[in-house]
TORKOL-572730 format. One record per residue (C-alpha): residue number from 1; x, y, z; chain; residue in one letter. Coordinates in nm, 3 decimals. Layout:
residues N
+-----+---------+---------+---------+--------+---------+
: num :    east :   north :      up : cadena : residuo :
+-----+---------+---------+---------+--------+---------+
: NUM :       X :       Y :       Z :      A :       a :
...
+-----+---------+---------+---------+--------+---------+
//
This chain:
residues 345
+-----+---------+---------+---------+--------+---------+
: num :    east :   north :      up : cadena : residuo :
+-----+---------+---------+---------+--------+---------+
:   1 :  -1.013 :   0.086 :  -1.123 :      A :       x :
:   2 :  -0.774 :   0.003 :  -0.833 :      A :       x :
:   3 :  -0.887 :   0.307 :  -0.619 :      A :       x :
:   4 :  -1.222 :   0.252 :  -0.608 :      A :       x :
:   5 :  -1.171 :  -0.113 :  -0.471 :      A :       x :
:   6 :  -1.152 :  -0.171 :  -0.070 :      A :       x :
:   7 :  -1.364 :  -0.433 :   0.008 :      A :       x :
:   8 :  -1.404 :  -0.751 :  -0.173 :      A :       x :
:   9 :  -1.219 :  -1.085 :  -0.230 :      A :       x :
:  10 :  -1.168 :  -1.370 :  -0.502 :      A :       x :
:  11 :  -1.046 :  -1.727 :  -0.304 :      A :       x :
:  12 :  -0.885 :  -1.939 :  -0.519 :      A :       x :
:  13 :  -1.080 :  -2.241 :  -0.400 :      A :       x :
:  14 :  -0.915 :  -2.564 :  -0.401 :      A :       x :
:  15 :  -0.667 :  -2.573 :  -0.665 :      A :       x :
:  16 :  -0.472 :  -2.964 :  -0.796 :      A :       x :
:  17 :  -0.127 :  -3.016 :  -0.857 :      A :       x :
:  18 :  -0.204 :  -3.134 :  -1.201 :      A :       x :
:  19 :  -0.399 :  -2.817 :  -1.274 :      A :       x :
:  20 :  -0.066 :  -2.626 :  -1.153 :      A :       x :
:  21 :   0.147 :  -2.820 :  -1.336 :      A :       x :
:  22 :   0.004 :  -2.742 :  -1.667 :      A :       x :
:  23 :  -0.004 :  -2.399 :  -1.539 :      A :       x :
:  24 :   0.397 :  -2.411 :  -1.489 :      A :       x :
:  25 :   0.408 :  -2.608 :  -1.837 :      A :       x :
:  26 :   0.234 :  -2.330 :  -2.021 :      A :       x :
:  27 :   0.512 :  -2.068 :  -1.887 :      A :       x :
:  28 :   0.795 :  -2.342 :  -1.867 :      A :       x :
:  29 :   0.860 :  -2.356 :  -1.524 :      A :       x :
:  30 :   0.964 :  -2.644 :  -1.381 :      A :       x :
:  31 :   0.806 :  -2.962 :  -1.236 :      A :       x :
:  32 :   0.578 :  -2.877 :  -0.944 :      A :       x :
:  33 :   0.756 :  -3.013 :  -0.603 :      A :       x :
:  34 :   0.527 :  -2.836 :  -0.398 :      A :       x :
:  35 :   0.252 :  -2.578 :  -0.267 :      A :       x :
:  36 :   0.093 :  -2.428 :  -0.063 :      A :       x :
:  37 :  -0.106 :  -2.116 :   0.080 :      A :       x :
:  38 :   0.055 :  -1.767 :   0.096 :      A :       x :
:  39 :   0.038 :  -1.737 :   0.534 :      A :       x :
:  40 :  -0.108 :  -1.353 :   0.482 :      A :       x :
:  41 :  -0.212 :  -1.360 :   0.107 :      A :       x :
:  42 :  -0.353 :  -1.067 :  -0.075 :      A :       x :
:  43 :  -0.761 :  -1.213 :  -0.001 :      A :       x :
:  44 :  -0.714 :  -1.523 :  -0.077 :      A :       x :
:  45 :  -0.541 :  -1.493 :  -0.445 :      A :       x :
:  46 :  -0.229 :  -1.655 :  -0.360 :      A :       x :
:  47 :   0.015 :  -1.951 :  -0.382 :      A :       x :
:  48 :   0.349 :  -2.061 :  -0.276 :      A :       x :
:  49 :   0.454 :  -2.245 :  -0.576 :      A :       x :
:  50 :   0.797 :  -2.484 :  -0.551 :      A :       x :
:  51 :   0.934 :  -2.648 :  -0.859 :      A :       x :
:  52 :   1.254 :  -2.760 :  -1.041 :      A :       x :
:  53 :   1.359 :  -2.457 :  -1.138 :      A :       x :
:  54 :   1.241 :  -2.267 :  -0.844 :      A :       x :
:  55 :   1.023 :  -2.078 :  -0.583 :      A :       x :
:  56 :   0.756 :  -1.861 :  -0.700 :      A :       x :
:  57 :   0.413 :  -1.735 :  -0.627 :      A :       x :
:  58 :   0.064 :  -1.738 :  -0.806 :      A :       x :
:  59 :  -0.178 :  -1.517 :  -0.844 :      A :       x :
:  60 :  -0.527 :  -1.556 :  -0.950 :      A :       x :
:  61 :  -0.848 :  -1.506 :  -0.961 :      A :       x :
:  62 :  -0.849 :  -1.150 :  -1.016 :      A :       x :
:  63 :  -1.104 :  -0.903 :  -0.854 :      A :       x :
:  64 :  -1.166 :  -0.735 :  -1.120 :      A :       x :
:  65 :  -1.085 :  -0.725 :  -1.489 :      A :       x :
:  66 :  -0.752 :  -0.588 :  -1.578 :      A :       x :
:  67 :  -0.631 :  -0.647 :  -1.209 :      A :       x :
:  68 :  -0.338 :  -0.858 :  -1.327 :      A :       x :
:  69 :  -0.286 :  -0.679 :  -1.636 :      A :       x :
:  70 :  -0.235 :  -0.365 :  -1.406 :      A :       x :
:  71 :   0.015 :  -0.536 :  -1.155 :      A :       x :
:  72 :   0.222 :  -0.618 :  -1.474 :      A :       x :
:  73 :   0.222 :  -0.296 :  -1.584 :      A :       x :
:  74 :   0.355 :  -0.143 :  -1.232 :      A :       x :
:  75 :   0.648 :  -0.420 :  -1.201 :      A :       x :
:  76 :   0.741 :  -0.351 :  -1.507 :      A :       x :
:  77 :   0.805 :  -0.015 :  -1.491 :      A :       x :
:  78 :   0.920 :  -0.033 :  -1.096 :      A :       x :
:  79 :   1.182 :  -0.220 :  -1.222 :      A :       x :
:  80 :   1.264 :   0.046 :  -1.464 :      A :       x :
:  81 :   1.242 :   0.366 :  -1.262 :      A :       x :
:  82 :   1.380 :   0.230 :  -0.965 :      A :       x :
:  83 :   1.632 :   0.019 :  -0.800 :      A :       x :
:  84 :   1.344 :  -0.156 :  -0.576 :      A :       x :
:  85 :   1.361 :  -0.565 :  -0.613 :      A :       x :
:  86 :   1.002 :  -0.635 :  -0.735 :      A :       x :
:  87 :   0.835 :  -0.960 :  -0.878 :      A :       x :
:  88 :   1.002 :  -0.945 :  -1.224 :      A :       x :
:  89 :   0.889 :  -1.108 :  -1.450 :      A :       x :
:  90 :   0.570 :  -1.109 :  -1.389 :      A :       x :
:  91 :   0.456 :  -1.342 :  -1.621 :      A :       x :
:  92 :   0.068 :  -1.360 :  -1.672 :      A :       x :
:  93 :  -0.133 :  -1.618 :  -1.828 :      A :       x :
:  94 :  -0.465 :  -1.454 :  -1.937 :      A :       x :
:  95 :  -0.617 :  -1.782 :  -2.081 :      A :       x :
:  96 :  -0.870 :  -1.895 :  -1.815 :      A :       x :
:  97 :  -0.879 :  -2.281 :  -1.973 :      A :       x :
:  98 :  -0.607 :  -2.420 :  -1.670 :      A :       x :
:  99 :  -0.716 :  -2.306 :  -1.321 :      A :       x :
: 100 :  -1.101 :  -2.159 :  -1.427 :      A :       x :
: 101 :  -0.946 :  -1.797 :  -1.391 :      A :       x :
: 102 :  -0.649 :  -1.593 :  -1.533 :      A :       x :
: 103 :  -0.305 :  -1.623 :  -1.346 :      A :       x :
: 104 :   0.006 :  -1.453 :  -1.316 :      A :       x :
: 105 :   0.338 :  -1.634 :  -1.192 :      A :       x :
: 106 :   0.679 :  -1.413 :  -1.012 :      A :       x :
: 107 :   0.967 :  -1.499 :  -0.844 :      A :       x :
: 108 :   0.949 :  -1.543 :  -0.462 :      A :       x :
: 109 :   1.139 :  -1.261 :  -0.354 :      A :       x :
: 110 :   1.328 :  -1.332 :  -0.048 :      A :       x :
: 111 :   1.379 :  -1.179 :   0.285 :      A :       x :
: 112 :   1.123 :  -1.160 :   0.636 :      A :       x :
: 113 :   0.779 :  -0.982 :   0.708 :      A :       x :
: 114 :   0.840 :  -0.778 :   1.005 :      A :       x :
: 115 :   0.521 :  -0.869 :   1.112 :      A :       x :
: 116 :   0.669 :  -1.218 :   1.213 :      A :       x :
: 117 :   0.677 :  -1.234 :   1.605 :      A :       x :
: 118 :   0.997 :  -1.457 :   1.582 :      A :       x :
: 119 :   1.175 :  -1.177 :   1.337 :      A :       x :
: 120 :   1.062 :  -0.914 :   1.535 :      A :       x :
: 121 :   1.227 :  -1.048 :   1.866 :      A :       x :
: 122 :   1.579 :  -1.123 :   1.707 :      A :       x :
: 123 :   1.571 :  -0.708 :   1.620 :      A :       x :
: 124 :   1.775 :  -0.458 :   1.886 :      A :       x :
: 125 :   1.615 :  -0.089 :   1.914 :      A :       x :
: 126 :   1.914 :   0.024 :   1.646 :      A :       x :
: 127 :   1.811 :  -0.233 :   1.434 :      A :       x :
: 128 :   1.437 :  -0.110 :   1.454 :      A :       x :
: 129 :   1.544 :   0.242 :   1.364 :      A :       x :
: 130 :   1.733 :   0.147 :   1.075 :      A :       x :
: 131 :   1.448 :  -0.040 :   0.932 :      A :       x :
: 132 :   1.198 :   0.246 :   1.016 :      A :       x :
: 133 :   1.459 :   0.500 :   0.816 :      A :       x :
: 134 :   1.478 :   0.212 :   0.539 :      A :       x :
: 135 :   1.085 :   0.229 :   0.486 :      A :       x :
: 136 :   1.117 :   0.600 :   0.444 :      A :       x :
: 137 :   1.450 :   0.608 :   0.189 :      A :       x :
: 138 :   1.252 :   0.341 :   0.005 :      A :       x :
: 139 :   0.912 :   0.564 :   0.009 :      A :       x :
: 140 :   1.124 :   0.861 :  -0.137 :      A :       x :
: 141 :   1.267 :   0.679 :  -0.406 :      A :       x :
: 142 :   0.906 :   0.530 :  -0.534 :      A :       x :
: 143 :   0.778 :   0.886 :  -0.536 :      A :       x :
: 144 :   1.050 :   0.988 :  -0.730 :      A :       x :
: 145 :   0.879 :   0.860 :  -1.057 :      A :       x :
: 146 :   0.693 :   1.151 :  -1.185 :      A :       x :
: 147 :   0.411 :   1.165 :  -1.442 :      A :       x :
: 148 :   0.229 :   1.475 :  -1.581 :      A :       x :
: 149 :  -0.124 :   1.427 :  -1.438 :      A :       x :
: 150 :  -0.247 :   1.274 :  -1.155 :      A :       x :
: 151 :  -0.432 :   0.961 :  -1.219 :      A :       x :
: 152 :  -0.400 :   0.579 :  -1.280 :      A :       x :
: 153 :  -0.325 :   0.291 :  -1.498 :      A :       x :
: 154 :  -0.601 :   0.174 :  -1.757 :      A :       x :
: 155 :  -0.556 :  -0.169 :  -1.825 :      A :       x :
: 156 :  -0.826 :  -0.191 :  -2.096 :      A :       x :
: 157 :  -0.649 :   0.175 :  -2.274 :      A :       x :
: 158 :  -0.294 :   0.007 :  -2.117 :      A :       x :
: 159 :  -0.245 :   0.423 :  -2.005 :      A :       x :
: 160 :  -0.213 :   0.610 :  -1.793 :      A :       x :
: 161 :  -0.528 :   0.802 :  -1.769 :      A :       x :
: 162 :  -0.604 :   1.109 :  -1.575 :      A :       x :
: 163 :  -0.840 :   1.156 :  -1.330 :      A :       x :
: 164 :  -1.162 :   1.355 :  -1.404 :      A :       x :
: 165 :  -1.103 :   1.704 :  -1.308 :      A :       x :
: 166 :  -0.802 :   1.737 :  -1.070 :      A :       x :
: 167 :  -0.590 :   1.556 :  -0.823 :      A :       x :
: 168 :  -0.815 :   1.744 :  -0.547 :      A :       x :
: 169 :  -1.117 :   1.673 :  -0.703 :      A :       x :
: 170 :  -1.061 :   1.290 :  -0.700 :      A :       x :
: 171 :  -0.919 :   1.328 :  -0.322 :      A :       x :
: 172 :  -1.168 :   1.513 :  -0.163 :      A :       x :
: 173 :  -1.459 :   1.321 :  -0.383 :      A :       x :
: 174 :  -1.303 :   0.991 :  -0.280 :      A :       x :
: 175 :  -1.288 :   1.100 :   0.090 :      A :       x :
: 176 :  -1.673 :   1.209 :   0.096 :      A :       x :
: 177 :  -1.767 :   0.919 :  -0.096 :      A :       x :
: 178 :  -1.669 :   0.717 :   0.201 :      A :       x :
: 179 :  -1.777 :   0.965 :   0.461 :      A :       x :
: 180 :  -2.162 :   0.920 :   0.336 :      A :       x :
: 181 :  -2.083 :   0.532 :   0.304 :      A :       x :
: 182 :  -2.003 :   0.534 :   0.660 :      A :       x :
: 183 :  -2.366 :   0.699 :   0.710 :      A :       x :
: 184 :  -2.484 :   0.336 :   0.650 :      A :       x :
: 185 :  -2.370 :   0.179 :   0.951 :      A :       x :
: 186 :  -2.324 :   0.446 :   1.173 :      A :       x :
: 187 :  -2.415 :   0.780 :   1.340 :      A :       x :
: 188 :  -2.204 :   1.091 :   1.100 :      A :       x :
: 189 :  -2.352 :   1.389 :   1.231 :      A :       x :
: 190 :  -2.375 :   1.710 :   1.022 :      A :       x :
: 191 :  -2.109 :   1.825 :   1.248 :      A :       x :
: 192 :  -1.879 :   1.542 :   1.146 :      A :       x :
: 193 :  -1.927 :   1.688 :   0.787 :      A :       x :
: 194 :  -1.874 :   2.033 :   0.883 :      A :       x :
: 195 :  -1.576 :   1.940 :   1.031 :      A :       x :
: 196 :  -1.411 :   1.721 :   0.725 :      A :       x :
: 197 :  -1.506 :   2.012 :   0.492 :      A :       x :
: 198 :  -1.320 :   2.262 :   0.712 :      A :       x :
: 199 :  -1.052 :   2.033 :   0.692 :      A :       x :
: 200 :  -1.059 :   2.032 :   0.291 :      A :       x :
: 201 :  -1.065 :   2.404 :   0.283 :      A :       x :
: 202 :  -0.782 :   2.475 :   0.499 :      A :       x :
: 203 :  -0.560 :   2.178 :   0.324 :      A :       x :
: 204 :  -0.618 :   2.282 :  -0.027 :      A :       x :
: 205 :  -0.316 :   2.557 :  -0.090 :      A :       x :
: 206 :  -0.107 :   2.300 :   0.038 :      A :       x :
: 207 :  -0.206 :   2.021 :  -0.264 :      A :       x :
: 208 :  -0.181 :   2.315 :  -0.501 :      A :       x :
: 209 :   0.144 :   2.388 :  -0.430 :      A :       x :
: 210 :   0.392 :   2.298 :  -0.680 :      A :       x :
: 211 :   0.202 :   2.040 :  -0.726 :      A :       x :
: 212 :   0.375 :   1.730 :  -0.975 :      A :       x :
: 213 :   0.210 :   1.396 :  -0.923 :      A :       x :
: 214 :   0.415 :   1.082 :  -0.866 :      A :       x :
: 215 :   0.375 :   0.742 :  -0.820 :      A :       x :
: 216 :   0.193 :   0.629 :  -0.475 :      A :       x :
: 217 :   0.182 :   0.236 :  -0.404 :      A :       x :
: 218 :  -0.133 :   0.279 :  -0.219 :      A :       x :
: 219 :  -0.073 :  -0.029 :   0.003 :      A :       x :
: 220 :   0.259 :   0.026 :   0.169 :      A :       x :
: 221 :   0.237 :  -0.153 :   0.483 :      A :       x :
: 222 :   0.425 :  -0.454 :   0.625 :      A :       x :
: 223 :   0.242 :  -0.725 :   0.497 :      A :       x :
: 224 :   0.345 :  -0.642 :   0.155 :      A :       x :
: 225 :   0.716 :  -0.599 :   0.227 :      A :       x :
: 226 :   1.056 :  -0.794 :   0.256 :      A :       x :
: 227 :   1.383 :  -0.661 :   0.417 :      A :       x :
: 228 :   1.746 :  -0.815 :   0.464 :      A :       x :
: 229 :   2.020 :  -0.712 :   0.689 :      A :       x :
: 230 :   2.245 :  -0.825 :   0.346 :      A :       x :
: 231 :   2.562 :  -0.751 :   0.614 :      A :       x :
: 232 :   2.537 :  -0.834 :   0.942 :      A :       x :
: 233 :   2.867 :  -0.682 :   1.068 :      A :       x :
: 234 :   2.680 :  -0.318 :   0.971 :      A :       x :
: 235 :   2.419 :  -0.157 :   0.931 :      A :       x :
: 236 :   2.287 :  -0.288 :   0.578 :      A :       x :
: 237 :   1.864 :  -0.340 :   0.631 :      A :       x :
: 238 :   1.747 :  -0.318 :   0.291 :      A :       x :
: 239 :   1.435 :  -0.365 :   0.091 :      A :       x :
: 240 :   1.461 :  -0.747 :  -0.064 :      A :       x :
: 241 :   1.112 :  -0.705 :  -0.234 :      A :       x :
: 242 :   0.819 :  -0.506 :  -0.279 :      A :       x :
: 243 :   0.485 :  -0.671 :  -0.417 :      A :       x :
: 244 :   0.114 :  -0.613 :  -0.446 :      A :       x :
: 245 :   0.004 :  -0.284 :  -0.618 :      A :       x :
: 246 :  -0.308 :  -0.362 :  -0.713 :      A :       x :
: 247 :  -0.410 :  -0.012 :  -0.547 :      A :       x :
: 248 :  -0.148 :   0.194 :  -0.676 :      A :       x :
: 249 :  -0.121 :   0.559 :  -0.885 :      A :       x :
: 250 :  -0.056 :   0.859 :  -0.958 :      A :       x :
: 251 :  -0.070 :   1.145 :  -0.719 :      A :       x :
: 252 :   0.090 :   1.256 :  -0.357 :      A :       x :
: 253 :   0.311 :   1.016 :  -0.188 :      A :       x :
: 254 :   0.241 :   1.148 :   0.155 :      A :       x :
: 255 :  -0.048 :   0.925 :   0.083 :      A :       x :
: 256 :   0.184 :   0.597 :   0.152 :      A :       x :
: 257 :   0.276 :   0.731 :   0.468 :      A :       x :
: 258 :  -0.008 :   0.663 :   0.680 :      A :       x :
: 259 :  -0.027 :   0.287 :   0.721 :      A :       x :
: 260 :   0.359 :   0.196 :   0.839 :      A :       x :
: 261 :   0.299 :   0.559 :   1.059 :      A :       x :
: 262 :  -0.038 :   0.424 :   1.225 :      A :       x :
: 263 :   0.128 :   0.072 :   1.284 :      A :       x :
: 264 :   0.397 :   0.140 :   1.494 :      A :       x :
: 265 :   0.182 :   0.362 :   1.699 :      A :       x :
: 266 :  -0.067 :   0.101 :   1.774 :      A :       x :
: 267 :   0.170 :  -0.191 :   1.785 :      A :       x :
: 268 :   0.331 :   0.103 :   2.116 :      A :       x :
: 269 :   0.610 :   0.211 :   1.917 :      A :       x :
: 270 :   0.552 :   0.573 :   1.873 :      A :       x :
: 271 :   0.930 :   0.687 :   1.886 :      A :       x :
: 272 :   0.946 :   0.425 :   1.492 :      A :       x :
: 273 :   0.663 :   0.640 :   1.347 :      A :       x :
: 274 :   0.818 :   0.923 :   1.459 :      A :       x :
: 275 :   1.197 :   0.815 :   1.286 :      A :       x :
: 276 :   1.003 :   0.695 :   0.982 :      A :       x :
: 277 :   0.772 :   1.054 :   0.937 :      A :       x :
: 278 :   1.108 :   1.237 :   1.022 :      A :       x :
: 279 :   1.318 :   1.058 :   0.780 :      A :       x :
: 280 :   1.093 :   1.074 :   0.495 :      A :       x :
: 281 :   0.983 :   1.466 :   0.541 :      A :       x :
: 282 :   1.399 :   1.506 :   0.620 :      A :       x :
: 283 :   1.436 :   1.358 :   0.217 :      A :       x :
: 284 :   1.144 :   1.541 :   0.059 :      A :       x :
: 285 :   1.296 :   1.895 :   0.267 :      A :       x :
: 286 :   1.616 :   1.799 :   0.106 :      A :       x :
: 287 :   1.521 :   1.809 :  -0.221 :      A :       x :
: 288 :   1.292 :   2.079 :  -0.197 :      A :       x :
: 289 :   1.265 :   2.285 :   0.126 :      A :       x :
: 290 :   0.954 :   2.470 :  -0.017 :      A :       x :
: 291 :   0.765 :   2.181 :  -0.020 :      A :       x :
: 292 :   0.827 :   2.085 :   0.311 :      A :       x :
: 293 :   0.619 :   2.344 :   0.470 :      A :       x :
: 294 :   0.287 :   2.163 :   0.328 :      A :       x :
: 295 :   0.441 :   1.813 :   0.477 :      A :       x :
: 296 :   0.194 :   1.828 :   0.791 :      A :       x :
: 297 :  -0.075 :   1.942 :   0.594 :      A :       x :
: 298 :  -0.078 :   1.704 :   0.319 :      A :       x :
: 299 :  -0.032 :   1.413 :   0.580 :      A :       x :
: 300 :  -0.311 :   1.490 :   0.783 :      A :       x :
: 301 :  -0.527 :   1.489 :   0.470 :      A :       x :
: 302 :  -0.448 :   1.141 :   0.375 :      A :       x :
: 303 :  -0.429 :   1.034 :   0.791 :      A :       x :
: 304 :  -0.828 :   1.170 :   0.765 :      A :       x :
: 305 :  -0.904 :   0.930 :   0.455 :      A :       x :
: 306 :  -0.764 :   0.624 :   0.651 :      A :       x :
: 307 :  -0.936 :   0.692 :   0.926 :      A :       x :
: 308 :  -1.257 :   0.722 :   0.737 :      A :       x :
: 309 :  -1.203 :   0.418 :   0.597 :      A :       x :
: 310 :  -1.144 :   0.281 :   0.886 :      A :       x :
: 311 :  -1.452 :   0.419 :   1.111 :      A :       x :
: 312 :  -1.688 :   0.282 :   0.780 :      A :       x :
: 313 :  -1.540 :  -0.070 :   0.823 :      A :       x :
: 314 :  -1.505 :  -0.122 :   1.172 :      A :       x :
: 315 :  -1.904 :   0.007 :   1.215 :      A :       x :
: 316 :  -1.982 :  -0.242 :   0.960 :      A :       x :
: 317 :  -1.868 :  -0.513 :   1.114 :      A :       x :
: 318 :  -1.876 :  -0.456 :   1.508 :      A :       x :
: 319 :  -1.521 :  -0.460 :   1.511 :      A :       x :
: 320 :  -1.475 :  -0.181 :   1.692 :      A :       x :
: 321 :  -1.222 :  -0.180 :   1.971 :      A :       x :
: 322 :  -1.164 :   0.146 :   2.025 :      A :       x :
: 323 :  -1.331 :   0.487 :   2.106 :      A :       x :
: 324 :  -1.694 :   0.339 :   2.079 :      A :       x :
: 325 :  -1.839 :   0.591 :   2.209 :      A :       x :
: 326 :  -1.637 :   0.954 :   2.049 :      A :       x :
: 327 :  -1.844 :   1.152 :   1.754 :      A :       x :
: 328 :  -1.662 :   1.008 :   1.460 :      A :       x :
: 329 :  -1.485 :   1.415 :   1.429 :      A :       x :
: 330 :  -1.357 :   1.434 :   1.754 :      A :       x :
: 331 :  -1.226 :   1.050 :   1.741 :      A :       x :
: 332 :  -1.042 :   1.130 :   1.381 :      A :       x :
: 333 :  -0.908 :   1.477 :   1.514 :      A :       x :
: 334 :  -0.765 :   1.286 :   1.825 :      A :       x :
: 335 :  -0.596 :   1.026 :   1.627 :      A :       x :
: 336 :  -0.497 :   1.217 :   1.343 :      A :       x :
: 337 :  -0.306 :   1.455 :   1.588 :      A :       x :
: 338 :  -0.140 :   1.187 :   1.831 :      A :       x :
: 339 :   0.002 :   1.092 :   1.445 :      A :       x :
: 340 :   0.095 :   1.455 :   1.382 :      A :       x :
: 341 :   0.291 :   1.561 :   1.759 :      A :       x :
: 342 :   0.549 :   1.306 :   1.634 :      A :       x :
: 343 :   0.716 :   1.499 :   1.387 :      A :       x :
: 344 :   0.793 :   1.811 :   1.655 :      A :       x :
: 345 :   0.942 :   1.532 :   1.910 :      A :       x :
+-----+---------+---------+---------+--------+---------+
//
């Protein structure tokens, strides 16, 4: 399933316009106009699709069976449970006759990246703030679909399907699992293991707590996001679309905090991560002020998991630009804290 995936990629390969015009004939879409390459697509799987009835974007060549089938599912129900623009329809074309794989087509949602240089610069410090706060009311509304049991979507059972044992149980055996992967390509001491279980000990009354499950998009970074200021006399930055959830599902959305949180800081914009961490624990104290006292705890779980992901990758493929030379604990505990300091600024 979608959580166990990281690493790996499908290219589309070259793909003709008369191949992609029977694909827009099968789901009566228009005459193709033109198309072209997704700038930042999801590994490869993606098109920018123009035709006579409009702009859209393909996706294909799934990584694994069911991906598509599981993307349909969560835009679907997105666009039930929540007021977020998403891809909808997503209309998927399982046949693998056209194009050599199985495609789905959606609407190109519009809006920027703020990951565009050019965007960026035409945003004031207010405007920046606004947008950080956005990220957060947008976060809190996602999480706000609840299920009974932590777990995710089975595309082959089309359920949802819990995980084996418990919520911690899949954590904390997800967060080892990658632990001893990064054993492979570099030095984790038994002290760096010592340390990680400590961690899991003193975190687990905070996952128990009142614990309900909700939906976590796994993958909420900027890449994978769209705003509009839809009034530019006033404040109005909103979400104009939300795609990719190829890793999402059930469980704590603290989880989606940690990418937007880590970007700022290493793009130097610590005082955004800190308005985007405030604003979101701010919503989740509002509606329950209980819960908020496991906020830091929680986070710095799901902080640790990134950054084991991270260390793993980056020692796998000499990528790595900072703190070569730290013991991967002491490197995680220093990063994970810088993270955590901006909450009591």
């Amino acid at each position: 399933m979608t959580t166990r995936i990281y690493f790996g990629s499908n290219q589309l390969g070259e793909v003709a316009a008369l191949s992609l015009q029977d694909a827009l004939n099968e789901l009566d879409l228009g005459t193709l106009e033109d198309y072209r390459r997704t700038d930042k697509g999801v590994m490869g799987q993606t098109l920018l699709i123009r035709s006579s009835r409009g702009e859209y974007v393909l996706k294909g060549n799934p990584l694994y069976a069911g991906q598509l089938q599981e993307e349909k599912f969560f835009v679907e129900q997105l666009a039930k449970h929540t007021s977020i623009p998403v891809p909808d329809p997503y209309l998927l074309h399982e046949d693998t006759h056209l194009l050599g794989w199985s495609y789905a087509i959606m609407p190109r949602l519009p809006g920027n990246h703020l990951y565009d240089p050019t965007f960026q610069a035409s945003l004031s410090q207010q405007d920046q703030e606004e947008i950080a706060c956005m990220f957060a009311h947008t976060l809190a509304e996602l999480h706000r679909w609840k299920v009974p049991d932590a777990g995710e979507y089975d595309p082959v059972a089309q359920q949802i399907v819990s995980f084996a044992g418990d919520y911690l149980d899949w954590l904390y055996g997800t967060i080892r699992h990658w632990l001893h992967d990064a054993e492979q390509y570099s030095v984790i001491t038994n002290e760096d293991v010592q340390w990680v279980d400590e961690q899991f000990k003193n975190a687990e009354p905070a996952f128990r707590f009142k614990a309900v499950p909700g939906f976590v998009m796994g993958d909420f970074k900027f890449e994978n996001i769209l705003i509009q200021n839809l009034d530019s006399r006033s404040s109005g930055w909103q979400i104009s679309g939300l795609f990719d959830f190829t890793t999402a599902y059930f469980g704590d959305g603290t989880a989606d905090l940690t990418k937007i949180s880590t970007r700022y800081v290493r793009e130097g914009q610590p005082e955004l991560a800190a308005q985007f961490l405030r604003c979101y624990r701010d919503l989740v104290c509002a509606a329950d002020e209980e819960k908020c006292q496991h906020f830091r705890t929680r986070l710095s779980m799901h902080l640790l998991y990134q950054r084991i992901l991270w260390w793993g990758e980056a020692k796998a493929t000499g990528q790595v630009t900072w703190a070569a030379d730290l013991p991967f604990a002491q490197w995680a505990e220093q990063s994970i804290d810088s993270i955590l300091a901006l909450l009591d600024e």
